[in-house]
N, C-alpha and C positions, 0 to 999 in steps of 0.2 A: 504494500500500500504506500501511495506517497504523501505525505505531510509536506507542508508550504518551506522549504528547506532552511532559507531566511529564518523563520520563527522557529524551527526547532533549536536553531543555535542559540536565539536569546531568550530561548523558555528558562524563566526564573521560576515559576511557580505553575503546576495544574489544580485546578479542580476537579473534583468528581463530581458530578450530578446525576441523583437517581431521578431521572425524568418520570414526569405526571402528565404532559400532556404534551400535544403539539404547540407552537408557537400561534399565537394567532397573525401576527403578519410575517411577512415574510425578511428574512436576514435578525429578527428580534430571537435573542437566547431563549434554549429551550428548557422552560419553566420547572422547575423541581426543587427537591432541596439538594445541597451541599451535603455530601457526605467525608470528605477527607480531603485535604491538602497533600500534595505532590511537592515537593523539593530537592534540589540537588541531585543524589546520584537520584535516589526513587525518583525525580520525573526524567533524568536522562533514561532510565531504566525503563521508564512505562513509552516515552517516545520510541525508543527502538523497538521495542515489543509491537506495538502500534505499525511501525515502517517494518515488520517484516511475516506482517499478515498475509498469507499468500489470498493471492485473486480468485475469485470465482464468479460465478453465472449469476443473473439478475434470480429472487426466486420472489413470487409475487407474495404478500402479505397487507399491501397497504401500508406497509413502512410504519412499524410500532416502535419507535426505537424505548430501551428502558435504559440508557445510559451515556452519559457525554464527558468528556475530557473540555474543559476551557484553558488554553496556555498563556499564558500572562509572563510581559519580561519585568524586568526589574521594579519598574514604574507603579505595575500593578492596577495601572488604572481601567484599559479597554482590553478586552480579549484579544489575541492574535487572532486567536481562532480558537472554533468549538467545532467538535468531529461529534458526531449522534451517531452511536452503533445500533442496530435492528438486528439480533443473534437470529432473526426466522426469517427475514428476505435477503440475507447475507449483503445490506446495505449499508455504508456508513455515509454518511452528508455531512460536510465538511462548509462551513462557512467564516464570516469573517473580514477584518481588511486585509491578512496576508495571503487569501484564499483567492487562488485565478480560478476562474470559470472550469476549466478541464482537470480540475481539483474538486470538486464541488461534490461529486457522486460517485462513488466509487463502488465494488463489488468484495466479500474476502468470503474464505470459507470458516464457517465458525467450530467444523469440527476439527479443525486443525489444531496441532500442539498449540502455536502462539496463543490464536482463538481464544483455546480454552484455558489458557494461564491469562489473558486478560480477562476474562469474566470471573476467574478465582479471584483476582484482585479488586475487581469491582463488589463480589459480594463478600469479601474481607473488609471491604471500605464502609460497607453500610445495607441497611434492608432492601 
């Protein structure tokens, strides 16, 4: 999978959010709580794991995503960017200001090793 390459270098900080719901417009973060702070080596750690999702085929679901990564640099003020994973349509949507267009949508398999040690870490992180 590719992450916005720019932002992952000055990722100071992620978020985890257990997503609730869809956004209601569009490019606005998607709503949920905060379950854990990512720093240092853990968010170099969860970035790589994130970049070496392998691809897969679109699968339909209607895009439920239940969790997102926000990467914040130093400043901490505006998102780089926030990735929404969907573990059943094997889709993550990727928005943002570091996010170009042909970043935006992407495909992984979720039963893959990586896959599944990012969802152990997500439901380590919170409900």
């Amino acid at each position: 999978m590719q992450l916005p390459a720019e932002a992952v270098t000055t990722t100071a900080l992620i978020e985890v959010v257990r997503i609730s719901a869809l956004p209601t417009r569009r490019d606005d973060p998607y709503p949920g709580t905060v379950v854990a702070h990512w720093a240092g080596d853990e968010a170099a750690d969860a970035l790589a794991l994130i970049e070496s999702l392998p691809g897969s085929e679109q699968h339909r679901c209607g895009f439920s995503p239940g969790w997102s990564v926000r990467a914040y640099d130093n400043s901490l003020d505006l998102a780089l960017f926030e990735a929404a994973f969907c573990f059943t349509c094997h889709e993550v949507r990727l928005q943002g200001p570091a996010v170009l267009s042909d970043l935006a949508t992407q495909f992984f398999n979720p039963g893959a090793l990586p896959a599944q040690s990012l969802l152990s870490l997500f439901r380590k992180a919170g409900p």
